[in-house]
N, C-alpha and C positions, 0 to 999 in steps of 0.2 A: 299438259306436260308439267311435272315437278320439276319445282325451280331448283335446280342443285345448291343455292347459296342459301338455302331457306333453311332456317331454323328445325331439326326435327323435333318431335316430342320428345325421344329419347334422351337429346341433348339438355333437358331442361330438369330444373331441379323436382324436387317431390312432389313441390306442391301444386294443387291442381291451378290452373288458371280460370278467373271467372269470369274472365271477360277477353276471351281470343283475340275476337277483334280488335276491339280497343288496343291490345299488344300489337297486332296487326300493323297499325294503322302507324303507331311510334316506330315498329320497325320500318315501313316504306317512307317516313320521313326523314329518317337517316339516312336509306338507300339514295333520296333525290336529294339531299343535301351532298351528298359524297357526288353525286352523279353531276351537278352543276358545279356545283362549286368549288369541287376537289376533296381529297382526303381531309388534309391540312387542314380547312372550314369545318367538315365535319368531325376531326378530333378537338379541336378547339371549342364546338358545343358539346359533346360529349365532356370533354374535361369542365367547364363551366358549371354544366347542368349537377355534376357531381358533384362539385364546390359548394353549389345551393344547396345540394341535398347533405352534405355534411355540415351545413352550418344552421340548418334548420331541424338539425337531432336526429334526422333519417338513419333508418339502422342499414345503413349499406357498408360493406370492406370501403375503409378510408382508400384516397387516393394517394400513392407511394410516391408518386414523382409532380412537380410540377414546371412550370416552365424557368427556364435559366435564368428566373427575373428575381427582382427583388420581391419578398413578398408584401413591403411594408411600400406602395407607390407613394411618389415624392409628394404629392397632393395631402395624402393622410399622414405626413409628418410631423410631427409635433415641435414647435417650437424648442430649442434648447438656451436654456433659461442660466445666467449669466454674458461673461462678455466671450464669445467666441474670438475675437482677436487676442484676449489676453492669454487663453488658452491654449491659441495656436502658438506663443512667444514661447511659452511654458513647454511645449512640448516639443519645439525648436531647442531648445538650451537640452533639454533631457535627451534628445538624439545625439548633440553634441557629445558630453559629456560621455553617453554610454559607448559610444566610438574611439572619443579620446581615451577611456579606460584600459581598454583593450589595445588601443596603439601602443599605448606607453609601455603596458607590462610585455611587449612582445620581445620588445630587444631582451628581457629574460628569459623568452623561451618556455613561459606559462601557457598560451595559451588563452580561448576565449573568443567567445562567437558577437558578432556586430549584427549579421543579418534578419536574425529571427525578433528582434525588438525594433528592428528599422520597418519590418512588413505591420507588428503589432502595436504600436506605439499610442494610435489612438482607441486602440483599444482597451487599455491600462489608463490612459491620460480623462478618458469620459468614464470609466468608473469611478476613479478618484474623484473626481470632480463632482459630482451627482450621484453616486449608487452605493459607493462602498461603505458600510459605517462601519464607524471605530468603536472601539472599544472600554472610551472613555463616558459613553450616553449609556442609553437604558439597555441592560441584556446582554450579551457577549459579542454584541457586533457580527459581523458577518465574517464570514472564513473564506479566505480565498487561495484558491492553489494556482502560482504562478507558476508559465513555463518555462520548464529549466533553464533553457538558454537562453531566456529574456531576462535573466537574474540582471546587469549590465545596466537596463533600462530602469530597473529599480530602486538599485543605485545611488543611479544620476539624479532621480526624484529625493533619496532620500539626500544627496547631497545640497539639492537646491533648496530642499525646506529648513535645511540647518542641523540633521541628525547624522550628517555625515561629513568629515573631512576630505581636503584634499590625499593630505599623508593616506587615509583609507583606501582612495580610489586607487592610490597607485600602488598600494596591498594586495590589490588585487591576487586574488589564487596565490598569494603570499604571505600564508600564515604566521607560520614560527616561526617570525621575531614578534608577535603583538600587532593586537591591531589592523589585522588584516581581514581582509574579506573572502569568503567560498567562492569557489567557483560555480554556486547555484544553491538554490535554497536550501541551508539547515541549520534546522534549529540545535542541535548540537554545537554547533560552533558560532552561531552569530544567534543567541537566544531570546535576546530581547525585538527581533526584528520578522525573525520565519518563523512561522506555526508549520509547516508542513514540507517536507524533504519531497520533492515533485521530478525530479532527472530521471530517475528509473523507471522508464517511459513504460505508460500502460497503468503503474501502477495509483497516478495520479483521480484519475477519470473514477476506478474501482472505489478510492476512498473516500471520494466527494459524496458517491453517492451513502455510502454506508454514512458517511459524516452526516449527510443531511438526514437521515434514518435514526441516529442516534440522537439528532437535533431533538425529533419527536418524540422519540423512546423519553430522553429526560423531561419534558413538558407534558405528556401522558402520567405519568408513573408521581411527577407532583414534584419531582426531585430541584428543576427550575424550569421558569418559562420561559422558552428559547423562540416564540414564536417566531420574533420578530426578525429571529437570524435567516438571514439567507447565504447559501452557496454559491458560489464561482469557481469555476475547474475552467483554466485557459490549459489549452491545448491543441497541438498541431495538428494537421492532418496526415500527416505522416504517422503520429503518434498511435492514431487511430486503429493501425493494422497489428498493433499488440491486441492479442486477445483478452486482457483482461481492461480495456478498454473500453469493449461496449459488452462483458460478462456480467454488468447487473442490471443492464436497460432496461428490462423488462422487472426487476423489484421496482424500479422508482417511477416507472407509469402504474406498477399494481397498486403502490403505494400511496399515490397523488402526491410524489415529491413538489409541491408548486414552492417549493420554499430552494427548489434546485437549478442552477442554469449552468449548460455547459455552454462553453465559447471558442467556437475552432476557428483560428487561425489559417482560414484557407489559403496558403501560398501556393499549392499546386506544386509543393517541395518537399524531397524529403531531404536528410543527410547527403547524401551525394548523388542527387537526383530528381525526375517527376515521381509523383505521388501515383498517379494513375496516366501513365504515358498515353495510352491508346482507348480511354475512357475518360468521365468527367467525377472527379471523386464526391463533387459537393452534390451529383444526384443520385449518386451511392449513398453517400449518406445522411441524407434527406429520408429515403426510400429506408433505410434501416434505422433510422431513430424514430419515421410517422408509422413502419408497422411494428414497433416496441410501444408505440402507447405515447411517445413526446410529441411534442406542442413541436415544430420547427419553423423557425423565422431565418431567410435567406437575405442576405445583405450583401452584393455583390456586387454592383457598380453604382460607382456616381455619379453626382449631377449631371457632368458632361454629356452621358449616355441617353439624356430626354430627349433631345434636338434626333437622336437617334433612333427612338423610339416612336417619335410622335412620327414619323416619314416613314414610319414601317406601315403602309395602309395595307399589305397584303401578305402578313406572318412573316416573310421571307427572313426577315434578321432575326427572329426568335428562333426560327426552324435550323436559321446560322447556327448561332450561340449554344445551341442543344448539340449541334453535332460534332462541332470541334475538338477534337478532343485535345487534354490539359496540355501536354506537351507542345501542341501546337500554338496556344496561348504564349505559352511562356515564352517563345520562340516569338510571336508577336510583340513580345514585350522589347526585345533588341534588334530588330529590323525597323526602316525605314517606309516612310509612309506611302512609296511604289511598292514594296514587295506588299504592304497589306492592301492596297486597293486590289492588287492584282489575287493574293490568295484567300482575301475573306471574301472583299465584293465579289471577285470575277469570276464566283462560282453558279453567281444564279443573278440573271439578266435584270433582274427589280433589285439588287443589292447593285448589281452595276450603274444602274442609272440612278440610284441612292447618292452613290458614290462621287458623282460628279455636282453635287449640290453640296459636297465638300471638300473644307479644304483641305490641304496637308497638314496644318496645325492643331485643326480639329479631329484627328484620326489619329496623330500623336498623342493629344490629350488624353483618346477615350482608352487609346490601346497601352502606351506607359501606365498612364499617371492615377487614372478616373476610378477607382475602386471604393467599395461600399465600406469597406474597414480602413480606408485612408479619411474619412468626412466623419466630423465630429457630428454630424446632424443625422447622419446616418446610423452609425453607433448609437446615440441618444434614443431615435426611436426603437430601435430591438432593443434594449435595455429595457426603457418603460414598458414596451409591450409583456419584455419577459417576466418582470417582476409584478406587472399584472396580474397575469394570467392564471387562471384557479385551478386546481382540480387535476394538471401531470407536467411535469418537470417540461422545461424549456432548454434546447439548441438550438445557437444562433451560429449561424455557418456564415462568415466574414471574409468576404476574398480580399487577398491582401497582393503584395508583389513585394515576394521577399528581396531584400537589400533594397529598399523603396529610401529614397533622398541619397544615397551613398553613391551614387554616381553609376553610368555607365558600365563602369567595370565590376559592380556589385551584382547592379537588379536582374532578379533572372537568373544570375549564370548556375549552371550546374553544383560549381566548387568554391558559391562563396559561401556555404558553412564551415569551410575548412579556410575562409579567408580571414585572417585577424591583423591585420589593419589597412590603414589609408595613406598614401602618400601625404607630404606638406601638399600638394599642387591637389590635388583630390578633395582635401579640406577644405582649402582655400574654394571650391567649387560648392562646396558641400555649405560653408558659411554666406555665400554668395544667393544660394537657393533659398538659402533657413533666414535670410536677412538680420544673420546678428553681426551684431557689432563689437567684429574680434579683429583687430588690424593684423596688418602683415607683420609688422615689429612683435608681435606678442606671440611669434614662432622663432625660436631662441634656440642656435645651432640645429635646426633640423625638428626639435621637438613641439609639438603641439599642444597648445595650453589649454587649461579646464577654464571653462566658461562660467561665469557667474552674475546675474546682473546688480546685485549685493545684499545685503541683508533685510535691508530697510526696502527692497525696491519694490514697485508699484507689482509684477509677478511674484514675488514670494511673500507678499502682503497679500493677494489674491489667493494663491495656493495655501497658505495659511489659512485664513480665516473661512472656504472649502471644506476644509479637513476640519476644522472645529465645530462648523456645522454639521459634520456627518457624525462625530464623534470622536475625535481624535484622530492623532496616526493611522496609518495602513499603507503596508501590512506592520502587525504589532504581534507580538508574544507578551504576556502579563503569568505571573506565577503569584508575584509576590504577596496575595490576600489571602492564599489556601491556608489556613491551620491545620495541624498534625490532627489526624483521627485518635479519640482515646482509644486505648489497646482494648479487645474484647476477654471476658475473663478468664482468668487463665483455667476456670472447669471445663471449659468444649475441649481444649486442648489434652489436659490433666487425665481423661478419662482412657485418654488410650494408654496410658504407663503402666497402665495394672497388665495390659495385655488380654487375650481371648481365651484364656485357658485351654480347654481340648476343644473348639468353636475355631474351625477354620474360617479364616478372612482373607480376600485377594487385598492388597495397597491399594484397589481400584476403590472399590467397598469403603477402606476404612476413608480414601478421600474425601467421598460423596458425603459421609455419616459426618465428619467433620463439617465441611460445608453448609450440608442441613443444619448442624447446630449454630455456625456462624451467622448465617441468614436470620437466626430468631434476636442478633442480640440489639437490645434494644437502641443502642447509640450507630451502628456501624451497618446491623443487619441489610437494611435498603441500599446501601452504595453496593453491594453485592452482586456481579451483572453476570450470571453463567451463560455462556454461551458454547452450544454443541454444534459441529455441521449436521450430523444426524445420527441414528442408534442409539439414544441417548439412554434406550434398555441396556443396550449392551454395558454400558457403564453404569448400570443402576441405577438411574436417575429419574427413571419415571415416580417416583416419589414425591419430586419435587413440583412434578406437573403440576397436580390442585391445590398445592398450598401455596406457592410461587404464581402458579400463571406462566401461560406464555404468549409472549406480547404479540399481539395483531392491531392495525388501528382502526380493523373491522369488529373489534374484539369475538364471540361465538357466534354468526347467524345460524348454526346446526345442531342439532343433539349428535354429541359423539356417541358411533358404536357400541364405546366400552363405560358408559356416563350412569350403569348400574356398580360399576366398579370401586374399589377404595382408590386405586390410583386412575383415573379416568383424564384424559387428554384434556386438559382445559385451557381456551386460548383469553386473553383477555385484553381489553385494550390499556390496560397498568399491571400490564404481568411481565416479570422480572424475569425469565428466560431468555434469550436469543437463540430461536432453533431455527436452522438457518437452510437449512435441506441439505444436500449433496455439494456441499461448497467448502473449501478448505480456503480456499481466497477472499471468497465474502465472510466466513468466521473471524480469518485476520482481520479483514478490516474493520470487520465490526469492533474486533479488543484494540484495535489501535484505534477508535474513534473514544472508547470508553475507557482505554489507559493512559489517553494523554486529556480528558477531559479536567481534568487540576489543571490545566492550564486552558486549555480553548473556554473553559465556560467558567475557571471556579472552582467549580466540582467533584470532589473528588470522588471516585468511583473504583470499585476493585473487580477487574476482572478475571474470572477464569472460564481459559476456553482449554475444555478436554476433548480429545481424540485421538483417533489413530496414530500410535508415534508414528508407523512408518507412511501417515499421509499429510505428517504436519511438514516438517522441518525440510523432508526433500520434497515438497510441491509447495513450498509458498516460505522457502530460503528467503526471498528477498524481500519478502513483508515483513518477517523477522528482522532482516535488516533496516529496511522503514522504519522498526516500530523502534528500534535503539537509534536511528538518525531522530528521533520525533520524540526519544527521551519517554518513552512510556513506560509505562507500569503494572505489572499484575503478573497472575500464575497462567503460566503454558502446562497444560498439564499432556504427556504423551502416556494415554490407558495402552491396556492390551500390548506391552512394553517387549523390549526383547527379543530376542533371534529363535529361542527356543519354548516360549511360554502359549503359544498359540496352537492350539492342537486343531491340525489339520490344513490347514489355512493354507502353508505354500510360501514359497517365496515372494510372493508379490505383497505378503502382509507382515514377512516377519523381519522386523527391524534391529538388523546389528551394525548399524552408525547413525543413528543421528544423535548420538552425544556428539559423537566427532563432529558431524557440523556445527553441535549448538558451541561448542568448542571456539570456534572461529570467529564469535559473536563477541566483541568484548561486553556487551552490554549482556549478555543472558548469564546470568548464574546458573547451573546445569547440578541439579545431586538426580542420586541414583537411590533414593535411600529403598532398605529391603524390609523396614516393620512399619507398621502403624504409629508408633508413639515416634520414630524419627520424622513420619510425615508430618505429623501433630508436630514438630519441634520445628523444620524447617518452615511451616506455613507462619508459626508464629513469629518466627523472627524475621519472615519476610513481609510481614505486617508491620513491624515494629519499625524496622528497615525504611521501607517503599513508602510507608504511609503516617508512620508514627515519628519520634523522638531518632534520628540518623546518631552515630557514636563519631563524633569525629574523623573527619576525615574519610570515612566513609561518602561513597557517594550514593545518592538515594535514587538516580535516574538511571534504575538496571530494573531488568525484570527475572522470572524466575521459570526455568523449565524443569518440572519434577518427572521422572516417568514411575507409573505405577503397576501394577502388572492385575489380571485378570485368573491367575491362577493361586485358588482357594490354599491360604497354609495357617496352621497355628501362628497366632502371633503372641511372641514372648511381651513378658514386663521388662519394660525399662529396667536394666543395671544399676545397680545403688553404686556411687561411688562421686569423686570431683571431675570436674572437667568432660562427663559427659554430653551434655548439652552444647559447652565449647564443640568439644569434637565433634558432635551432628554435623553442626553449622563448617563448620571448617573443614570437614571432611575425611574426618578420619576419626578411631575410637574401638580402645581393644573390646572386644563385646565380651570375650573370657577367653580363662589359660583353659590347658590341658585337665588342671586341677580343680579348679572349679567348675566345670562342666560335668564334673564326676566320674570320670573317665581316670581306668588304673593304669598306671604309668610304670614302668621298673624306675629304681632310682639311678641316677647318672644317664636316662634315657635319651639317645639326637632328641633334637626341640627342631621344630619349624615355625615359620609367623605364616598363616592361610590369611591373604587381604581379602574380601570379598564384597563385591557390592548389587542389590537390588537382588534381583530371586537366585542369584548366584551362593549369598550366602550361606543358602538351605543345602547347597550341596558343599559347601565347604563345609559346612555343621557334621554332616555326615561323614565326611572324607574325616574331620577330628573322630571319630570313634572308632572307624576302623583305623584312621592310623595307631591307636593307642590299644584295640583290641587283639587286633590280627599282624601287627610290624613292631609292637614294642617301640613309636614314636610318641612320642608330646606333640601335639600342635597347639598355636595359643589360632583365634579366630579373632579375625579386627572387620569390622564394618568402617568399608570407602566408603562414604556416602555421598561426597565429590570428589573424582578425582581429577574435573576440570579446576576446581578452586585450589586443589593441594599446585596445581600447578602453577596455577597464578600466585600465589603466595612464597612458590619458591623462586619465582623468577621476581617477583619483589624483592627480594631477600638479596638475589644476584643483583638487581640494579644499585641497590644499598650497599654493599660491600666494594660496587665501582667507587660510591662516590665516599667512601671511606665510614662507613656507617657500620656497628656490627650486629649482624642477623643471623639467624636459626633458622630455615625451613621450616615450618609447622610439623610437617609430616617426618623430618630428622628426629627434630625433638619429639614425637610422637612415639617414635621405632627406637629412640636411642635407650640403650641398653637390652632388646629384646634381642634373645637366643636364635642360633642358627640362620636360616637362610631365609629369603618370603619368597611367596608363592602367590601370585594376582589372581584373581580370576575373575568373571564379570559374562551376562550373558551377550556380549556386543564384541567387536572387532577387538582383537590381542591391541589394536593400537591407542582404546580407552585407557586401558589401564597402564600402558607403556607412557603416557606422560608423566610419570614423576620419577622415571626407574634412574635418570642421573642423578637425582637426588635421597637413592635408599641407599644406604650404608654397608648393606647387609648383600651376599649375593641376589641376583634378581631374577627372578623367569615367570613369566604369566602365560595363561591358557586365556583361548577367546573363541566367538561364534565365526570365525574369518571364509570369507566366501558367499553362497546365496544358500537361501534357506530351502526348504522341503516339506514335503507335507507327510507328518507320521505322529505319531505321541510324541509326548514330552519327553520320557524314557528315551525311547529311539532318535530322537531329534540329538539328547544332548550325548547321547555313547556316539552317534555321528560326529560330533563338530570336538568331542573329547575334551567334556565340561564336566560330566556327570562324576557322582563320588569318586569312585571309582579309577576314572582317569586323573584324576584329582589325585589321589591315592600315589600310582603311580610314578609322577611329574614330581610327587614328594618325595618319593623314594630317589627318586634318582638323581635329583638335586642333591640328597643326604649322601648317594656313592660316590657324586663328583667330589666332593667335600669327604670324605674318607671316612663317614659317618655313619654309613651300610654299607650291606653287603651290596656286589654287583650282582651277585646273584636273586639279590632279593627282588629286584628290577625284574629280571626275566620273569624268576616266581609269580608277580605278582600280575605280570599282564596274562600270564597263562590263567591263574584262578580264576578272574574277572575278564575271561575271554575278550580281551583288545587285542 
């Protein structure tokens, strides 16, 4: 009779078996190991047996889970080398302090989290101490991303090493007056101290890795040798469930990021809540970082839990600790040591009788207090192991117990992220545990004082001289050694002024042709860093394939396809591309590792990343804001630009706002420009700008979003006259009158001013000849080239007239004395070009792309949305009858000809 449990052939992979039996024989071993000795036993050698066979190179599926222990046993731990007592005093004063911080500023009503650096503490405290270098020794030191809300605890270190005041601490999220501290790391506002703005959860985890990617991009390509840096990305587990979280696991195992560690602060917390209430999160993500390709090291309880292990002779406490799920824990964490003998032990008769070979005070230990991210020795060995380890990025998953030393009414509870601060009586508990020596008298009317043991003392003689061995401070920001890149010649630029004669060019085109020439020059060309998410045809750029490279740290193991080709796919492992695939999130962070690289390494580097406007600005909004919190630098470039320039595409590609958003960005500078030679004038002085010689008062730490369009048109010569060039950059600049465009005019004809910006201006060029053909109008035509800068300049202009200062709008003076009325127009939302309309003189009315796009020609798209000449036309006319300047009639006439 067949055995029904038996294996069929069918079940089994392709390959043939050459030895039945022998399979046989392994499988009835299993059966009688299950059969005597329970499941339990025989999942326990099956997991084993895999373990051997992964560490002896066996090509078997890794195993995804492993058991709720630590992975580093207390046996194989590595001594940790200095004085563990001193350490511990050090990191007593720095919980103080980052507690006290937040007590203080509450009576204003700032705000400020205690809990998230109370769980982490030795987690920050044994990297400093051992791991992190500064950036004072050889290389750029290491980068590390702190978590936001642990900002507090950081602080307090920098206040005990001497780099920070009292008056700061109590700055706290207390800026304007001076002197004050963020509410979490940025370098924008506290510069010399954050490298990396890390609160906008998710998007921390995304940058490390790119940062560590980029480490090698510059040590490949020659640019500097960054070996020796490594990463640190501290993050919650909570943090975790942003998706762009673990959105590049899988680069930095393809990669062998070993130069990367991520460190999750396992609390089993989120914001106002558990992490995975009715699951265990750290073998979620365990199981999702070992099948991405990472190394995972488990750190989860301490010391105390041996005595508890060692008496486990029959699995029963591991097969426990697997099953509990987190919320239950946490709940273990503020109960009493009857309700846990009763609901851990008393679940399974050998944990019960575990249970009475202890005591109450050792059940409290292991279930409050005992955590593997609370022991400095514990910490130490996942460190060393992680910075070990060769060949894929390391996570060390660290359980903690968030609100850990803060008392009772912290650890654990649901709502202490939202708890900011501590009672006098709570403190006084809290100094009582941490054993410092802060008397009662030194709480003065109620308030709580910052702790210091002084300057000279035997701890901050310690912590000192630590941090000098690693290489100075940390965390640290350094700018000050970058020198200005000399400007590149001004012929790459030059070449576009002549224009294309009857040779149509997209702005996308004349980009890439500039860029090509930049990359050759011989002082600046290699800082050059393009980066595409993908299509990089579609924007022309395959050109750049085999002269550039594009960078792999495998550089080509294949003959490409296309490699009889002139432009043939070439991958290299010092090739200057970043082609990123399908990722608008990982392109960001690629330019934000390589736009803030003048300060992380030194190095200055220029990037442009081009792509889809409308999959930049609205899918990765807050990396753009990252990249101006992180002060970086380079070209956004948005191809294939526009509401109406995409034939066919549809709404889902065609983009009429995100100027608007880039609007919102104080750090983006945003032009629209509509020729080649403005894009040539805007790149140059956003070199000169970002990387070169700044003009006073300017600030240099903006970046630049151009959009360029992908529909082919003649592009004119630059205009001979003064102050063109100004007006590029500034954003505005009559391109010509009615008269000089050659267009016959009657005399004493209505005049109108057409503004127009990016492929829009082509139909205003138009709409000037019929109005001067077929209406007997003048039009003049003015290229907007920004009309987010014209705004910011006039809202300058208003803050300087408050304070009694006298100013001109640029764009006043620009328009002042031009005839009749204007007329905006622009291929994006009417509310582009409506930012400067309180400051135009002249009557005002603009036309735009407003609504969702469609899929049809260019023609039909723009007689839709009532852009095209035509409607242009029109909007003129009728502007001129409100104004007594046509006829009414002419209005009607002229929608009838041109059938609107």
């Amino acid at each position: 009779m067949t055995d029904p449990n038996a294996i069929q052939p069918s079940e089994l992979d392709q390959l043939p078996d050459r030895d039945p039996e022998e399979t046989a024989e392994w499988q009835a071993s299993l059966d009688a190991v299950t059969k005597a000795a329970g499941p339990h036993r025989a999942a326990y050698l099956m997991r084993r047996t895999l373990e051997r066979a992964e560490r002896g190179g066996l090509a078997l599926p890794k195993l995804l889970e492993t058991d709720y222990l630590n992975t580093i046993p207390t046996a194989a731990e590595p001594a940790v080398p200095g004085d563990e007592a001193m350490e511990q005093r050090i990191t007593a004063w720095n919980r103080w302090n980052a507690a006290a911080m937040v007590t203080r500023g509450s009576k204003y009503g700032v705000g400020g989290h205690i809990a998230t650096f109370a769980s982490a503490a030795w987690l920050y405290e044994t990297g400093f101490n051992h791991f992190f270098k500064g950036k004072e020794g050889d290389g750029s030191g290491d980068q590390l991303y702190i978590q936001g809300h642990a900002s507090p605890g950081i602080y307090a270190r920098a206040f005990l090493d001497g780099r920070l005041t009292e008056q700061h601490l109590d700055n706290f999220r207390q800026e304007a007056g001076g002197n004050g501290l963020p509410s979490y790391p940025h370098p924008r506002r506290l510069p010399w101290l954050w490298e990396f703005p890390t609160v906008s959860m998710g998007l921390g985890p995304l940058s490390a890795i790119y940062q560590a990617r980029f480490n090698r991009y510059l040590t490949a390509r020659g640019i500097k040798d960054v070996s020796s840096s490594h990463v640190w990305a501290f993050l919650g587990d909570g943090e975790m469930d942003e998706p762009e979280s673990t959105a590049a696991l899988a680069l930095a195992s393809r990669e062998g990021l070993d130069n990367l560690t991520f460190v999750i602060n396992c609390n089993l917390q989120r914001l106002d809540g558990p992490v995975r209430a009715n699951f265990k999160i750290v073998q979620e993500l365990e199981a999702q970082f070992r099948g991405a390709g990472w190394n995972v090291i488990k750190t989860l309880w301490g010391t105390a839990w041996d005595e508890l292990l060692q008496l486990d002779t029959t699995g029963a406490l591991v097969r426990r600790l697997r099953e509990v799920p987190d919320a239950q824990v946490q709940t273990y964490q503020t109960r009493d040591a009857a309700y846990i003998r009763e609901d851990f032990f008393g679940k399974d008769p050998a944990l019960a009788e575990m249970a009475k070979l202890l005591s109450d005070d050792k059940i409290l230990e292991c279930f409050h207090f005992s955590r593997g991210g609370h022991e400095a020795r514990k910490v130490y060995a996942a460190y060393k192991a992680a910075v070990e380890h060769k060949g894929a990025p390391t996570v060390i998953l660290a359980q903690t117990v968030k609100g850990h030393t803060l008392g009772t009414g912290f650890a654990s509870k649901n709502a202490n992220h939202q708890m900011k601060k501590l009672s006098v009586d709570e403190f006084k508990a809290m100094r009582d545990l941490l054993e410092l020596p802060i008397p009662d008298s030194a709480f003065v009317d109620g308030q709580v004082p910052y702790g210091h043991p002084g300057a000279n003392s035997p701890e901050v003689r310690y912590l000192q001289e630590r941090r000098a061995a690693l290489g100075g401070p940390a965390p640290a920001r350094r700018t000050h050694a970058v020198a200005p890149l000399p400007a590149p010649a001004d012929k790459a630029f030059a070449a576009f002024d002549k224009g294309s004669g009857s040779q149509s060019i997209a702005t996308t085109m004349a980009f890439v042709r500039l860029v090509k020439d930049l990359v050759r020059d011989k002082e600046t060309g290699k800082r050059w860093v393009p980066i595409v998410p993908d299509e990089a045809r579609t924007f022309g750029m395959e050109s750049l394939f085999p002269s550039l490279g594009i960078y792999s740290p495998k550089g080509q193991t294949y003959e490409p396809v296309d490699r009889d080709q002139l432009m043939y796919y070439k991958e290299a492992k010092n090739g200057q591309i970043l082609n990123e695939g399908i990722t608008e999130a990982g392109s960001m962070a690629d330019f934000i590792a390589a736009s803030t690289s003048y300060a992380t390494h030194g190095e200055t580097m220029i990037p442009f990343y081009i792509f889809y406007s409308m999959f930049g600005w609205q899918r990765t909004a807050d990396q753009m804001w990252q990249l101006g919190d992180q002060l970086g630098r380079g070209f956004l470039v948005g191809a294939t630009a526009g509401r109406t320039t995409l034939t066919g595409e549809g709404l889902q590609h065609a983009d009429g706002h995100t100027p608007v958003i880039a609007a919102t960005n104080p750090a983006a500078l945003t032009y629209d420009p509509a020729f080649a030679y403005e894009v040539a004038a805007i790149v140059k002085d956003g070199l000169r700008r970002m990387y070169g010689e700044a003009a006073p008062g300017e600030d240099q730490d903006v970046f630049y979003y151009l959009t360029v369009y992908n529909e082919p048109l003649p592009q004119p010569a630059k205009p001979q006259g003064l102050g063109i060039d100004e007006g590029i950059v500034k954003g505005l600049y009559r391109f010509n009158t009615a008269e000089s465009a050659g267009v016959a005019v009657p005399a004493n004809a209505p005049r109108i001013q057409l503004l127009g910006s990016g492929t829009a201006i082509h139909w205003a060029l138009k709409a000037q000849k019929l109005l001067a053909e077929e209406w007997g109008v003048a039009a003049d035509v003015w290229s907007a080239t920004s009309w987010t800068e014209l705004r910011r300049d006039a809202m300058e202009a208003d803050a300087a007239l408050l304070r009694g200062e006298e100013r001109v709008p640029y764009v006043r003076q620009a328009l002042q004395g031009a005839e009749g009325p204007v007329l905006a127009v622009s291929d994006y939302m009417r509310q582009v070009p409506d930012q400067i309309a309180q400051w135009v003189e002249q009557d005002w009315a603009s036309l735009g792309t407003d609504g969702f796009g469609l899929s049809d020609t260019r023609d039909a798209a723009r007689r839709h949305f009532g852009v095209d000449a035509e409607s242009i036309v029109v909007a003129a006319l009728a502007q001129l009858a409100r104004r007594g300047e046509a006829k009414a009639t002419a209005v009607k006439e002229a929608r009838e000809r041109y059938g609107l």
